[in-house]
PLY file of the C-alpha trace (Angstrom):
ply
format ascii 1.0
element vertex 276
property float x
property float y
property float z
element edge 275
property int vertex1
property int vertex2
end_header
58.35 -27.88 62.55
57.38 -24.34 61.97
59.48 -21.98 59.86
59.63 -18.31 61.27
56.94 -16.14 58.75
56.30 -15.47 56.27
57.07 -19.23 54.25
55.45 -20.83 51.54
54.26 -24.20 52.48
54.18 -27.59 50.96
57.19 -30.24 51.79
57.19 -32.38 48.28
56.78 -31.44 44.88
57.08 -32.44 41.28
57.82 -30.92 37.52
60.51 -30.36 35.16
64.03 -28.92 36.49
64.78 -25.53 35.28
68.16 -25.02 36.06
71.02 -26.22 38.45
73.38 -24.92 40.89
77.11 -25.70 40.65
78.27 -28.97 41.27
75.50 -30.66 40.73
75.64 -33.67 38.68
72.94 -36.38 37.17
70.21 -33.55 36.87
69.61 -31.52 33.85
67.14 -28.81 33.18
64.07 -30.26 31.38
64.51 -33.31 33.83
61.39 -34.74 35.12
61.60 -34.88 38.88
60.38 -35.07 42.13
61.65 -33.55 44.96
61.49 -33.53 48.74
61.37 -29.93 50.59
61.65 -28.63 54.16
58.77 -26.12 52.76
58.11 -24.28 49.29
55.89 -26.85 47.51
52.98 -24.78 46.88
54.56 -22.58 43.92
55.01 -22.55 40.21
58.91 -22.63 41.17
60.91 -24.44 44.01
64.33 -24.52 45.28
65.26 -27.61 46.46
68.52 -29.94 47.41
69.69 -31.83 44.96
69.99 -34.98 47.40
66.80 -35.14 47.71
65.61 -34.50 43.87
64.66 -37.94 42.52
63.94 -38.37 38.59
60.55 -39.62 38.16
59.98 -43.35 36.72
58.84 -43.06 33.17
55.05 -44.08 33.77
54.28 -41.85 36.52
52.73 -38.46 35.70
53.35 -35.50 37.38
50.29 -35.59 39.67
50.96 -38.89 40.72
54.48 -38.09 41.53
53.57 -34.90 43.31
51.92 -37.10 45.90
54.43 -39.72 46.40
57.41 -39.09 48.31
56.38 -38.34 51.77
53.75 -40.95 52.48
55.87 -43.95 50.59
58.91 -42.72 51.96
57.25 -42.34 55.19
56.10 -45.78 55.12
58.58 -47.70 53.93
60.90 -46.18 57.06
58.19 -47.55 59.35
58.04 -50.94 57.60
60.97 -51.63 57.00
63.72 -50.34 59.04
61.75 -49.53 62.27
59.20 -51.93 62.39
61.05 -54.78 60.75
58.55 -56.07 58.57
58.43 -59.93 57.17
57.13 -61.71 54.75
54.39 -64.10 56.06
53.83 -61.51 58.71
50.17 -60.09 59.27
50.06 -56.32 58.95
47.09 -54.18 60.35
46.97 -50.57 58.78
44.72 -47.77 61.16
43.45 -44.87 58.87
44.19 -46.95 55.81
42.52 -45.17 52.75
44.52 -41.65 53.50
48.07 -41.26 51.64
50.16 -43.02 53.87
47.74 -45.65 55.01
47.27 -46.53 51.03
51.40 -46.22 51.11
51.66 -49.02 53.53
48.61 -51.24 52.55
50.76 -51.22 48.59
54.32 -51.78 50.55
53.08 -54.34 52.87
51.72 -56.64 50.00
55.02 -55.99 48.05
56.51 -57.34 51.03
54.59 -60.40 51.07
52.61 -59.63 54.38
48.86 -60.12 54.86
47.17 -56.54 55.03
44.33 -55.85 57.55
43.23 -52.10 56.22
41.14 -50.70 58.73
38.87 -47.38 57.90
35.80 -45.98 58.83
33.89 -46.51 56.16
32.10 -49.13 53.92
33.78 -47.36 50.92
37.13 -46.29 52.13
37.48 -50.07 53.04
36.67 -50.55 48.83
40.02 -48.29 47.77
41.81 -50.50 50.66
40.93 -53.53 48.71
41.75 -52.24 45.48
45.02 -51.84 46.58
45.79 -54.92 48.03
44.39 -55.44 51.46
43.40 -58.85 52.09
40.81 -57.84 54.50
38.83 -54.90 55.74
37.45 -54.03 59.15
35.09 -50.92 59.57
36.08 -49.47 62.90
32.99 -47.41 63.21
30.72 -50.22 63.11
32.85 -53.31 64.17
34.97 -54.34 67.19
38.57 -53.83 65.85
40.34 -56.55 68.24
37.75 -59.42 67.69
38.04 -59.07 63.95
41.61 -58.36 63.84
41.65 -62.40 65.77
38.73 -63.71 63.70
40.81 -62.46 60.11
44.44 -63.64 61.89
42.97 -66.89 63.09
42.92 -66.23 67.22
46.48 -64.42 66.74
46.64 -60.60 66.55
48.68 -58.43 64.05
52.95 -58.91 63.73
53.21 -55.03 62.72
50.53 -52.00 63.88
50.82 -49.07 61.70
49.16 -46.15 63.39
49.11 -42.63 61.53
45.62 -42.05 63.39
46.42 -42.20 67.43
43.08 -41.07 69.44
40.84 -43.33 70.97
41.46 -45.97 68.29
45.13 -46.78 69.45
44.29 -48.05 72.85
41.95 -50.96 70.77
44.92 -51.65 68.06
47.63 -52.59 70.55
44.83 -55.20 72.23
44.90 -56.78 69.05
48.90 -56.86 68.84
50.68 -60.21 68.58
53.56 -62.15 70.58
56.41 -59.84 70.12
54.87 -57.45 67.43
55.60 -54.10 67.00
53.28 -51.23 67.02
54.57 -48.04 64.16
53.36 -44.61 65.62
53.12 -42.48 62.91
51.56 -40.03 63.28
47.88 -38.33 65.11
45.42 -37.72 62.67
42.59 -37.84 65.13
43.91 -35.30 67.30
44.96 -36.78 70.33
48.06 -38.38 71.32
47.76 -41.81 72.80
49.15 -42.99 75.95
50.10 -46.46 75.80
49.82 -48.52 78.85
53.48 -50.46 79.25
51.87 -53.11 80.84
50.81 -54.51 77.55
53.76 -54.13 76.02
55.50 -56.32 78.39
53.05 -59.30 78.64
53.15 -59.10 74.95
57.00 -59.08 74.82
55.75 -56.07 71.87
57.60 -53.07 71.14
56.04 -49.23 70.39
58.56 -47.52 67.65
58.47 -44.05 66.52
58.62 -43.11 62.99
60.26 -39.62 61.93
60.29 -40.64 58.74
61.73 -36.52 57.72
64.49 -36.77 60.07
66.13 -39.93 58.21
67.17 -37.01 55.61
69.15 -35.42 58.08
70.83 -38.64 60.87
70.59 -41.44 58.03
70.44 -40.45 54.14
71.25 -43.45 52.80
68.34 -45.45 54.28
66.14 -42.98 52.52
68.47 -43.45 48.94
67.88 -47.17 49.73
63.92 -46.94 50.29
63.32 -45.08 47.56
65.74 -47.16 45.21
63.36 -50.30 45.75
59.93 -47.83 46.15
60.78 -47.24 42.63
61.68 -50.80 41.71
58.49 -51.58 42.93
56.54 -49.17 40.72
58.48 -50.17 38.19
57.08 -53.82 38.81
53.52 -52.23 38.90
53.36 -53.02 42.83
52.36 -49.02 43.96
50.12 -47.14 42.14
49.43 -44.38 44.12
45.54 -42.72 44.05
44.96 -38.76 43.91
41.72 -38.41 45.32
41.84 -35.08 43.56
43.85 -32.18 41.97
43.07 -28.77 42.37
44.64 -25.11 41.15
46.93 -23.59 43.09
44.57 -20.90 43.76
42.49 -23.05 45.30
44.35 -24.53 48.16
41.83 -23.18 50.65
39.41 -25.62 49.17
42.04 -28.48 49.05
42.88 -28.73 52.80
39.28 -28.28 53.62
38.82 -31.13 51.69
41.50 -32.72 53.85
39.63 -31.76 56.61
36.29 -33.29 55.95
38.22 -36.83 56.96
36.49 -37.86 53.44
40.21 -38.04 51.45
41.04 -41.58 49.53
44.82 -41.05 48.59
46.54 -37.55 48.27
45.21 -34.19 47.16
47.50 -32.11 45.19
48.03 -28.65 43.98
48.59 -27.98 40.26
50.36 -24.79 38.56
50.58 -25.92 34.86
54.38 -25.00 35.29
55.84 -28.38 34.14
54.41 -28.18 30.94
0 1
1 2
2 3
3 4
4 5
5 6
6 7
7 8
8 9
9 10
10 11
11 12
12 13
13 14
14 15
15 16
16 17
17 18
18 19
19 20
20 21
21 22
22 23
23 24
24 25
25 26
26 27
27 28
28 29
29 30
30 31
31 32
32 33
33 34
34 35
35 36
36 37
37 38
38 39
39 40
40 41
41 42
42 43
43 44
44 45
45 46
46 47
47 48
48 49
49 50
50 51
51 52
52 53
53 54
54 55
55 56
56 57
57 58
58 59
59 60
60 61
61 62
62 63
63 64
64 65
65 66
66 67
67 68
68 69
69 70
70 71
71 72
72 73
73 74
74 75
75 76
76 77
77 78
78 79
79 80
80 81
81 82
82 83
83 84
84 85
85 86
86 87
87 88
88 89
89 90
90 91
91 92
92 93
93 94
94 95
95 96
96 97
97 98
98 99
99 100
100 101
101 102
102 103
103 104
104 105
105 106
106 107
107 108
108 109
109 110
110 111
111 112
112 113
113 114
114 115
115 116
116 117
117 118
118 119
119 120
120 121
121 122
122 123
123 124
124 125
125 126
126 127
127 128
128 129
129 130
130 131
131 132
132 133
133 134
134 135
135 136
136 137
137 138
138 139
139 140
140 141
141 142
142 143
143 144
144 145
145 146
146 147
147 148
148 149
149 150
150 151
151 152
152 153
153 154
154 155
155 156
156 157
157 158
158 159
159 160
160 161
161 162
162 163
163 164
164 165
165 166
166 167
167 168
168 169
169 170
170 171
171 172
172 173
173 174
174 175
175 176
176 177
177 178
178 179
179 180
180 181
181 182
182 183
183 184
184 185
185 186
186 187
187 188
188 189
189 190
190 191
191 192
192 193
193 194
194 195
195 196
196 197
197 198
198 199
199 200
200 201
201 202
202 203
203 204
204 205
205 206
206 207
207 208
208 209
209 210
210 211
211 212
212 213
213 214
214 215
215 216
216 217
217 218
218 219
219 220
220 221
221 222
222 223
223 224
224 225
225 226
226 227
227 228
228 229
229 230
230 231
231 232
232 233
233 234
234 235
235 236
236 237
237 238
238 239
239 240
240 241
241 242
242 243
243 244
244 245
245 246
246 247
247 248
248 249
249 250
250 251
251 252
252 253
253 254
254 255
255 256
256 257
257 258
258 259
259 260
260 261
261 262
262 263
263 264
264 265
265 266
266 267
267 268
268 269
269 270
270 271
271 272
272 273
273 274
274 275
């Protein structure tokens, strides 16, 4: 999605509400919020729908919040309603010490599944862990299907969640298991996979496409439900989502070259001093 220029990006946000249109009820100014956007994040002010303005649970600060709504939204949508995931089930996260690969390693145990966080480092594999992966593999240096069979004992992985795509995707639905289902996310590496439907079909698998945005727009209250137990869960100490850093607003240049150096554990957010 591209707005026509000029637009201020950034499509989540958090501080303290200033004031509110008419109509709108359960928000007051001096609320402490978060809020989903179509763009308009990256300002000391934001106008935003009040459907999609959640008050933040008491223990999260505003950084933390700031960074939470699109990657556990995200993944909680492909968990749970699109890739249907059950307790007892064996999960296998690609890319799993970004934002939304954390998101799903934390929602996955709160599920009761058995995380497989794979990364591509030695390190990233350590944030996996403290979040609640079970196991690690490090797909630069090992084989991703023969560990994903060694760590599921000879089986493969019930649910795939892929926000990477590239050359990595072709080796993660090898590793898929009798009638699993395989979460494309998203293509961090840059290249969009083509899956071969053979695969699926000896498998008896299924490939499922997460939008997790346009739930706001064909199916609201799924994303009033998911966040209604997101929060339960953080309420229960079950997410605690990691900001790799916080930086200035005026230095956003530095903060998505950051991003780009592939070295981000968690979310990197921009900070105005505007909710006090």
């Amino acid at each position: 999605e591209k707005p026509p220029l000029p637009f201020v990006p950034g499509m989540e946000c958090a501080g303290t509400v200033i004031d509110c249109g008419e109509g709108v009820t359960g928000l007051a100014p001096g609320d402490r919020v978060m809020a989903s956007l179509d763009h308009g994040g990256f300002a000391g002010a934001a106008l935003a729908d009040a459907a999609r303005v959640y008050r933040m649970p008491e223990a999260m600060n505003f950084e933390a919040a700031a960074g939470f709504g699109v990657v556990y939204q995200s993944a909680w949508i492909g968990l749970v309603p699109r890739a249907r995931l059950r307790a007892g089930e064996t999960l296998l996260v690609l890319g799993a010490a970004g934002g939304i690969g954390l998101a799903a390693v934390e929602i996955g145990k709160a599920m009761g599944a058995t995380v497989i966080a794979a990364a591509s480092t030695a390190d990233k594999l350590a944030v996996c862990r403290d979040h609640g992966a079970d196991a690690g593999i490090d797909y630069a240096a090992e084989e991703l299907r023969a560990r994903v069979r060694e760590i599921a004992g000879g089986g493969g992985a019930d649910v795939i969640f892929d926000p990477v795509g590239g050359e990595i995707a072709d080796a993660a639905l090898r590793c898929i298991a009798w009638e699993g289902r395989y979460a494309v996310i998203g293509f961090a590496a840059g290249t969009i996979p083509q899956f071969p439907a053979n695969y699926l079909l000896v498998k008896n698998a299924e490939a499922v496409g997460v939008h997790g945005g346009a739930y706001v727009k064909h199916e609201p209250a799924v994303v009033e439900r998911g966040m209604a137990e997101l929060f339960g869960w953080c309420a229960e100490g079950k997410l605690k989502p990691r900001i790799h850093a916080a930086l200035p607003l005026e230095q956003v240049d530095e903060a998505f070259a950051l991003l780009s150096s592939r070295k981000v554990e968690g979310k990197v957010v921009l900070t105005t001093g505007a909710a006090g």
